[in-house]
PDB file of N, CA, C and O in Angstrom:
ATOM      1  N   UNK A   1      50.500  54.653 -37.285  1.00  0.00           N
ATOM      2  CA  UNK A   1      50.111  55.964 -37.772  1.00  0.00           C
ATOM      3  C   UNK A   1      48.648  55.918 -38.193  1.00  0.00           C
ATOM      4  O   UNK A   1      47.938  55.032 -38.668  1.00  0.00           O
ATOM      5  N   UNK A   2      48.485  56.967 -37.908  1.00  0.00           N
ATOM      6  CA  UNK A   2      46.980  57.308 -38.038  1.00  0.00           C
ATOM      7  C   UNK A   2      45.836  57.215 -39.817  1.00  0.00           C
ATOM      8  O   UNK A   2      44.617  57.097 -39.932  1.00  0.00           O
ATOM      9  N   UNK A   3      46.881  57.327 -40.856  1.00  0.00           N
ATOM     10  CA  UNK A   3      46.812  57.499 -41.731  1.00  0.00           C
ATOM     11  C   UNK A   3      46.121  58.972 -42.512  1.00  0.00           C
ATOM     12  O   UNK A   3      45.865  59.192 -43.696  1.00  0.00           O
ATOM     13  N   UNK A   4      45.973  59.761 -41.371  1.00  0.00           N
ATOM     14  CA  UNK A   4      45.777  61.071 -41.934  1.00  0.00           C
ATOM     15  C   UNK A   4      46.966  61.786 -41.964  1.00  0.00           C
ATOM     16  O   UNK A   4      47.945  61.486 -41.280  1.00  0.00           O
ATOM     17  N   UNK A   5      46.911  62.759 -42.765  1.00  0.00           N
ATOM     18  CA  UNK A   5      48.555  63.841 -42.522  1.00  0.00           C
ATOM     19  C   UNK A   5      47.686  65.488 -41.683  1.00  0.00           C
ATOM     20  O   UNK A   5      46.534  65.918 -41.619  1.00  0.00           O
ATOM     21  N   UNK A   6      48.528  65.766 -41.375  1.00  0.00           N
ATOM     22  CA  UNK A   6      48.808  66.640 -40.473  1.00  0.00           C
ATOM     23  C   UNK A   6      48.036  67.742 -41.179  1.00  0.00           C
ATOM     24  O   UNK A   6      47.200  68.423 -40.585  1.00  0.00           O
ATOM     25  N   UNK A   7      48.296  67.879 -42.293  1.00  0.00           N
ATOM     26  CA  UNK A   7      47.539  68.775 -42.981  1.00  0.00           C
ATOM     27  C   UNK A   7      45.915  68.585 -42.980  1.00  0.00           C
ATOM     28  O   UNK A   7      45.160  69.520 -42.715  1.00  0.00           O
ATOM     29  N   UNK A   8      45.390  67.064 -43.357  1.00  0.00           N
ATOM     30  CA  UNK A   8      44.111  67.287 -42.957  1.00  0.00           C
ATOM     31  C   UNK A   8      43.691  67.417 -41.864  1.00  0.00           C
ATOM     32  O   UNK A   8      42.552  67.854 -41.699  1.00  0.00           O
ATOM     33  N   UNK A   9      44.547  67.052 -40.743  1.00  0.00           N
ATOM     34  CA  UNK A   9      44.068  67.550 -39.234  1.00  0.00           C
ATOM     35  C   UNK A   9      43.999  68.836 -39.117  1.00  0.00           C
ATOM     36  O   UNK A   9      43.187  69.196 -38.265  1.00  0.00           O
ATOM     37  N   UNK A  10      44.633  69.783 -39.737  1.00  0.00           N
ATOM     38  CA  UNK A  10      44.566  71.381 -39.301  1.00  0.00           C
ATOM     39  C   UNK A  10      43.478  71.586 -40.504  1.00  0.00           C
ATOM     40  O   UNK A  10      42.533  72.238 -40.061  1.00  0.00           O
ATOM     41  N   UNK A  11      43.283  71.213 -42.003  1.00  0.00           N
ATOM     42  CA  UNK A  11      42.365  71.445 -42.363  1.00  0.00           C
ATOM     43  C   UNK A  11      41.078  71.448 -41.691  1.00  0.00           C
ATOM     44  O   UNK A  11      40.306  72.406 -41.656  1.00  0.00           O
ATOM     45  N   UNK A  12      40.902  70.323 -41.167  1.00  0.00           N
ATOM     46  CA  UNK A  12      39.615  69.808 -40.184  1.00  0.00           C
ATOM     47  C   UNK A  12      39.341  71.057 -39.030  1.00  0.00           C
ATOM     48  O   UNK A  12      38.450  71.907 -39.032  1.00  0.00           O
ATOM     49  N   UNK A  13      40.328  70.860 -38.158  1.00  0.00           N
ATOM     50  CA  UNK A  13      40.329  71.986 -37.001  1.00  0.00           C
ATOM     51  C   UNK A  13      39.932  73.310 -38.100  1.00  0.00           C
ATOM     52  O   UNK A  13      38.793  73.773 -38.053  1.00  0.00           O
ATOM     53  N   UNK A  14      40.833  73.806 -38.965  1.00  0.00           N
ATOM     54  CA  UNK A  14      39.826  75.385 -39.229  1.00  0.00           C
ATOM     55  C   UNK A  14      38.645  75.428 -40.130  1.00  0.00           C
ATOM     56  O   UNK A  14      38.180  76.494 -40.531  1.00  0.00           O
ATOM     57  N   UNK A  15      38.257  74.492 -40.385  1.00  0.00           N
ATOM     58  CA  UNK A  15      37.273  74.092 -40.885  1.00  0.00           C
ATOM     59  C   UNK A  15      35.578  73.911 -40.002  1.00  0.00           C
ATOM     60  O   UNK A  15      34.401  74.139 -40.284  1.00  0.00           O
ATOM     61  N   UNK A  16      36.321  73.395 -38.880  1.00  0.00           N
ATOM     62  CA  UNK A  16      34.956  73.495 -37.866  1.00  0.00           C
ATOM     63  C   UNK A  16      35.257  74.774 -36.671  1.00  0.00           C
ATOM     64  O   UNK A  16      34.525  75.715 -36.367  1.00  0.00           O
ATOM     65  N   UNK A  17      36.462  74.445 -36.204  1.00  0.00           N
ATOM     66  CA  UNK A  17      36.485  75.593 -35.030  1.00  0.00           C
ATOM     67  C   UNK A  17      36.869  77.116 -35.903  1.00  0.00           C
ATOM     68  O   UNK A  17      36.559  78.262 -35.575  1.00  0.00           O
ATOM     69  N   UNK A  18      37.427  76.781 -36.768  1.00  0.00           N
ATOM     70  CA  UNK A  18      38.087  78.383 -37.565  1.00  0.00           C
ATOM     71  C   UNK A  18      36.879  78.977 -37.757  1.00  0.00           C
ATOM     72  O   UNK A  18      36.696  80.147 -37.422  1.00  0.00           O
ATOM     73  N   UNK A  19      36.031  78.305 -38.260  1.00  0.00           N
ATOM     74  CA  UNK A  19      34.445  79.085 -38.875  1.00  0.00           C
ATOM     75  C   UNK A  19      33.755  79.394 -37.407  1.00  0.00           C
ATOM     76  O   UNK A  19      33.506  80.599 -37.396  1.00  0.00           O
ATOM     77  N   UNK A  20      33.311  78.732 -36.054  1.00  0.00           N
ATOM     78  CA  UNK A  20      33.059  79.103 -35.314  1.00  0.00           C
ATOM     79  C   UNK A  20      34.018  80.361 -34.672  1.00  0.00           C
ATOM     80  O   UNK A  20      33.290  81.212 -34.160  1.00  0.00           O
ATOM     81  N   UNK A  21      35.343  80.663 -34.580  1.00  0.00           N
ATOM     82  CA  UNK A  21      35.480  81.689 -34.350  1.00  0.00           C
ATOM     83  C   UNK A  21      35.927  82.471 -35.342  1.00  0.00           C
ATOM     84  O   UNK A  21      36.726  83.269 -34.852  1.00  0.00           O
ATOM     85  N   UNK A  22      35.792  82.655 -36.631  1.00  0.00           N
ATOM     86  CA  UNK A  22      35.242  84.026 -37.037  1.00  0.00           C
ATOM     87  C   UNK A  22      34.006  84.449 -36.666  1.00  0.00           C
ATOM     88  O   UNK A  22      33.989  85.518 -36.056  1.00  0.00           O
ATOM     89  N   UNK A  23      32.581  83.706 -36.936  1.00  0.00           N
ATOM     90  CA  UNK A  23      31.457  83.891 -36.609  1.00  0.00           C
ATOM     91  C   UNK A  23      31.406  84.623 -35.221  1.00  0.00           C
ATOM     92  O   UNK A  23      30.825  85.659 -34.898  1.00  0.00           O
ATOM     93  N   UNK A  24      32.052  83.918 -34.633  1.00  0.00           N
ATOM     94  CA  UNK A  24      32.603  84.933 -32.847  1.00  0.00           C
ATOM     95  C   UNK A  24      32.434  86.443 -33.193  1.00  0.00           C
ATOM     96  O   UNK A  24      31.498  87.223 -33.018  1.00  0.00           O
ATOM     97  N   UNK A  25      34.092  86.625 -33.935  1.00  0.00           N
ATOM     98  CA  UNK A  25      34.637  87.599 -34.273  1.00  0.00           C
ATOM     99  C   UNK A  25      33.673  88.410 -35.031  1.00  0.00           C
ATOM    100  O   UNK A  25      33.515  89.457 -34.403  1.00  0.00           O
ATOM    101  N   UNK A  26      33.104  88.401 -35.879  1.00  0.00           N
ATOM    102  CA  UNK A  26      31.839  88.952 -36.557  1.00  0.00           C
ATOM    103  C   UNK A  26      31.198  89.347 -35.639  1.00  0.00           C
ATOM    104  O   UNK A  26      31.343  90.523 -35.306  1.00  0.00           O
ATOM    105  N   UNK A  27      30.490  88.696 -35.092  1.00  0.00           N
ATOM    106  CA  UNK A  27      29.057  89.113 -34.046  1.00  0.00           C
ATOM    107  C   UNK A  27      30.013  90.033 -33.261  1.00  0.00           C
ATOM    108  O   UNK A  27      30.037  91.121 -33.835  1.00  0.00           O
ATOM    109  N   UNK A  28      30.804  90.025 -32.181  1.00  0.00           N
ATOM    110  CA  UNK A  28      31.708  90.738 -31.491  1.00  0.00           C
ATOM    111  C   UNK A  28      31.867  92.349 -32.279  1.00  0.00           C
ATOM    112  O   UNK A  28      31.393  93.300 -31.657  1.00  0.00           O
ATOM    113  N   UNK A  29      32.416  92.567 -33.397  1.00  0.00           N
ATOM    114  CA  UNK A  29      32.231  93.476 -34.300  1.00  0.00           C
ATOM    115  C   UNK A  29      31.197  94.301 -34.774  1.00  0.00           C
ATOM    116  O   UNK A  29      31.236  95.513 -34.986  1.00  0.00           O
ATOM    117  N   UNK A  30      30.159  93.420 -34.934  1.00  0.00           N
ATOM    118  CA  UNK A  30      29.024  93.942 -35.658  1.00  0.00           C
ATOM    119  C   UNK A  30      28.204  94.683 -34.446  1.00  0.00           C
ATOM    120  O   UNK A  30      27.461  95.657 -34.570  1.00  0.00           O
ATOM    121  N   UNK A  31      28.585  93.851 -33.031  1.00  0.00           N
ATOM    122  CA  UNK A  31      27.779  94.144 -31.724  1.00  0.00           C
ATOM    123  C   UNK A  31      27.996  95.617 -31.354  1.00  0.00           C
ATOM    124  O   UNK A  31      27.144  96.444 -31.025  1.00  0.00           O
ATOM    125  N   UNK A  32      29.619  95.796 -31.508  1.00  0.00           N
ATOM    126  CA  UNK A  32      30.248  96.447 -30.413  1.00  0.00           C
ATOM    127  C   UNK A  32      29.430  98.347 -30.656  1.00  0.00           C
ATOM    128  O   UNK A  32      28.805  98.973 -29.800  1.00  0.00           O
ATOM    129  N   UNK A  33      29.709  98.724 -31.865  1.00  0.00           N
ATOM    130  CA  UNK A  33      28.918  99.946 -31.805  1.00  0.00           C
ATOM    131  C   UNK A  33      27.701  99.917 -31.238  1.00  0.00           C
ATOM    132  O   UNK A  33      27.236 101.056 -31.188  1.00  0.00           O
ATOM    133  N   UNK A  34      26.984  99.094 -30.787  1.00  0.00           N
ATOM    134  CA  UNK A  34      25.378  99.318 -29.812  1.00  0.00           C
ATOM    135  C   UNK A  34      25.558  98.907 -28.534  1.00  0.00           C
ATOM    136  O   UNK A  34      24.632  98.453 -27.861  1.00  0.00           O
ATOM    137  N   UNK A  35      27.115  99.074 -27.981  1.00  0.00           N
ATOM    138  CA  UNK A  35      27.079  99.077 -26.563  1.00  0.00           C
ATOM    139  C   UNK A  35      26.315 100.030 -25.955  1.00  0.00           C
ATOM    140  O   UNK A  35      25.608 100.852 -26.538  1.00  0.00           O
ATOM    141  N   UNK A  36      26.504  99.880 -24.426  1.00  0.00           N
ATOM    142  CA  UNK A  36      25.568 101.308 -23.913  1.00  0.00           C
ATOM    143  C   UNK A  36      26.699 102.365 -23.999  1.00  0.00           C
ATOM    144  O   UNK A  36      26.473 103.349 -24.703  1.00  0.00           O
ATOM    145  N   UNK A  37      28.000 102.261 -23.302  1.00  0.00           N
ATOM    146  CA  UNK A  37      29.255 103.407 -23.019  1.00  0.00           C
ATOM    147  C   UNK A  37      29.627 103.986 -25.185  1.00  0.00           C
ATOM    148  O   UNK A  37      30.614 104.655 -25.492  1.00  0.00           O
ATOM    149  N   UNK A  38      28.888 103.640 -25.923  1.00  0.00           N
ATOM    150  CA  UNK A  38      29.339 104.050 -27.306  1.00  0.00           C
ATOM    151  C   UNK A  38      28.712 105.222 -27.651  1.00  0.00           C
ATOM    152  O   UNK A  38      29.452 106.094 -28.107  1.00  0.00           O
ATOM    153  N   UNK A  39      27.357 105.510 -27.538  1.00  0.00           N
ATOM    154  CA  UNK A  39      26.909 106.394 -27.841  1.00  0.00           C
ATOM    155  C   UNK A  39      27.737 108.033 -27.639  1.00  0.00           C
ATOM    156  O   UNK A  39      27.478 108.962 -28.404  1.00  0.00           O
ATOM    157  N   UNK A  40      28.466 108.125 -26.801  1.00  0.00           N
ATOM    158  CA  UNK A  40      29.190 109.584 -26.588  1.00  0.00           C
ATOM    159  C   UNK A  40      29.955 109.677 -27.164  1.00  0.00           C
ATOM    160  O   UNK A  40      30.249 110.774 -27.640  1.00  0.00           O
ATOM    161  N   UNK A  41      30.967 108.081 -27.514  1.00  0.00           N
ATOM    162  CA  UNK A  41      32.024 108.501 -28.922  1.00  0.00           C
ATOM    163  C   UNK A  41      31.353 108.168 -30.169  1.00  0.00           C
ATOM    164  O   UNK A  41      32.132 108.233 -31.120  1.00  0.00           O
ATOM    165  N   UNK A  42      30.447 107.911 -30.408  1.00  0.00           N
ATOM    166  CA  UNK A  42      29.829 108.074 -31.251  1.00  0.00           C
ATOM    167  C   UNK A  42      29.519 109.427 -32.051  1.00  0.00           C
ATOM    168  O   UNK A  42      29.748 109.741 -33.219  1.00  0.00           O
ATOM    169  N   UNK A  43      28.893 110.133 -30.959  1.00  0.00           N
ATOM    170  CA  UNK A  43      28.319 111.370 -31.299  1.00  0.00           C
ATOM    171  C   UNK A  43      29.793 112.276 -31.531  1.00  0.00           C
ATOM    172  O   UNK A  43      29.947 112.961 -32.543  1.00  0.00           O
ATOM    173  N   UNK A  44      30.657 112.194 -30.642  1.00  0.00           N
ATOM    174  CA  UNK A  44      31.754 112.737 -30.803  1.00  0.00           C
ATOM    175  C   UNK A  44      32.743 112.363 -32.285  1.00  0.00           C
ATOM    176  O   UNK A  44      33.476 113.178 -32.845  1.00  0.00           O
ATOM    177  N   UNK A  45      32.564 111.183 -32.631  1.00  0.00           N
ATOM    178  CA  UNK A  45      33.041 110.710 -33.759  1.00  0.00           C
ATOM    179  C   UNK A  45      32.277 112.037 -34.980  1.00  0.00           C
ATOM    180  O   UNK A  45      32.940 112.885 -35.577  1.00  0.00           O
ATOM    181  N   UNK A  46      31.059 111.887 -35.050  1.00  0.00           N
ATOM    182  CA  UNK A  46      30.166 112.504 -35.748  1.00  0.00           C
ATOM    183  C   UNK A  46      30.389 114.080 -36.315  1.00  0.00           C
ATOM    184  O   UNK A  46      30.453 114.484 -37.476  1.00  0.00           O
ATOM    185  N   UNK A  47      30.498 114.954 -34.776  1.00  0.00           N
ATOM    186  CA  UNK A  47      30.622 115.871 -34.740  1.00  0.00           C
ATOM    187  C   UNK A  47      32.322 116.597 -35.187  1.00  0.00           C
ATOM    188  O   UNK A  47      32.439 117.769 -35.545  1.00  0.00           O
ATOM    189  N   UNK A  48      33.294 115.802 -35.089  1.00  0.00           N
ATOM    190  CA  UNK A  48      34.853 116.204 -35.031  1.00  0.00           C
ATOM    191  C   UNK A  48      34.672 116.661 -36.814  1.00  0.00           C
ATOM    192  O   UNK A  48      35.139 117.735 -37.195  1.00  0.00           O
ATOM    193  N   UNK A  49      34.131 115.949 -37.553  1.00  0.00           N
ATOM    194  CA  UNK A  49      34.388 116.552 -38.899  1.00  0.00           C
ATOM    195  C   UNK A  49      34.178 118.216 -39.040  1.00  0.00           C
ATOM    196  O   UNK A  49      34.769 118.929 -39.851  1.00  0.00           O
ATOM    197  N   UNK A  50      33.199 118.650 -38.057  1.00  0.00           N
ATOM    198  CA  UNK A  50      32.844 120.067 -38.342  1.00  0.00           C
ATOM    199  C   UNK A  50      33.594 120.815 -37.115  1.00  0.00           C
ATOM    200  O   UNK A  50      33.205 121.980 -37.035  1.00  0.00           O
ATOM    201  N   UNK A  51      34.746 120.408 -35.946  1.00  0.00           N
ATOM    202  CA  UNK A  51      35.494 120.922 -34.943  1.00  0.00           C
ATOM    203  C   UNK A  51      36.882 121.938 -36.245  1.00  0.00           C
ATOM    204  O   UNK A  51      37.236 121.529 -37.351  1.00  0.00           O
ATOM    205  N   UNK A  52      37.193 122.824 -35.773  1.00  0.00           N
ATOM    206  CA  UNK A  52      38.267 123.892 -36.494  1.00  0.00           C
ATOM    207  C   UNK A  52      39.155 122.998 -35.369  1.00  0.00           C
ATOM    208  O   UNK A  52      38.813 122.411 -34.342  1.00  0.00           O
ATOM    209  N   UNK A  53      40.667 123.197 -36.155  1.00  0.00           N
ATOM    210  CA  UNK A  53      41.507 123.036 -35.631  1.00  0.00           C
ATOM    211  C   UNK A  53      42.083 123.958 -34.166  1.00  0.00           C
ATOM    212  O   UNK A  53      42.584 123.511 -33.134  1.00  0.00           O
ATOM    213  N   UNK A  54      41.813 125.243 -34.520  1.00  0.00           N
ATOM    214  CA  UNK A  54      41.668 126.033 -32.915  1.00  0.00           C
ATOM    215  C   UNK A  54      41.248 126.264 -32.332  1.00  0.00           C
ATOM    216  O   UNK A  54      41.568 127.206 -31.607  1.00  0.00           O
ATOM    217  N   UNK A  55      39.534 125.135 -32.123  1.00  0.00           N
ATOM    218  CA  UNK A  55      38.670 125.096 -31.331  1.00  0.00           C
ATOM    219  C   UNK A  55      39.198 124.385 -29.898  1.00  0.00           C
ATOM    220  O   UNK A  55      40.159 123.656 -30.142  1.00  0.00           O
ATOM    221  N   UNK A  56      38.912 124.393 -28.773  1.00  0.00           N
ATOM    222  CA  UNK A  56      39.235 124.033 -27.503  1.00  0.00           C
ATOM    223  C   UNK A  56      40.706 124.209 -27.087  1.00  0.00           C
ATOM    224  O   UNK A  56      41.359 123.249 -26.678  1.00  0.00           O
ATOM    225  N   UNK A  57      41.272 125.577 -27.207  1.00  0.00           N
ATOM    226  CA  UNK A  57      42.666 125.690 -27.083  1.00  0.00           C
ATOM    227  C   UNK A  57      42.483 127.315 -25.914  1.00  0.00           C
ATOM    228  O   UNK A  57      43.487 127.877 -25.477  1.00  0.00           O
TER     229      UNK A  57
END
């Protein structure tokens, strides 16, 4: 036996790879609103607060 327990092996693993993929996950997130295809739901996001409910019917 190795003399580590199992627990510090998964400590280890999210410790180096866990932090590299949140950091992923972050950037991925933080990116995604400045795609190019965002800007139209964007604006559409924007604008729905001031749409009436029996507008486009």
């Amino acid at each position: 036996m190795s003399g580590h327990s199992t627990y510090e092996t998964l400590r280890h693993l999210a410790d180096s790879w866990g932090l590299l993929a949140m950091m992923g996950i972050f950037a991925a997130l933080s990116l995604w609103p400045f795609r190019p295809g965002a800007k139209r739901h964007s604006d559409e996001a924007a604008r729905s607060i001031f749409k009436d409910e029996t507008d486009g019917r």
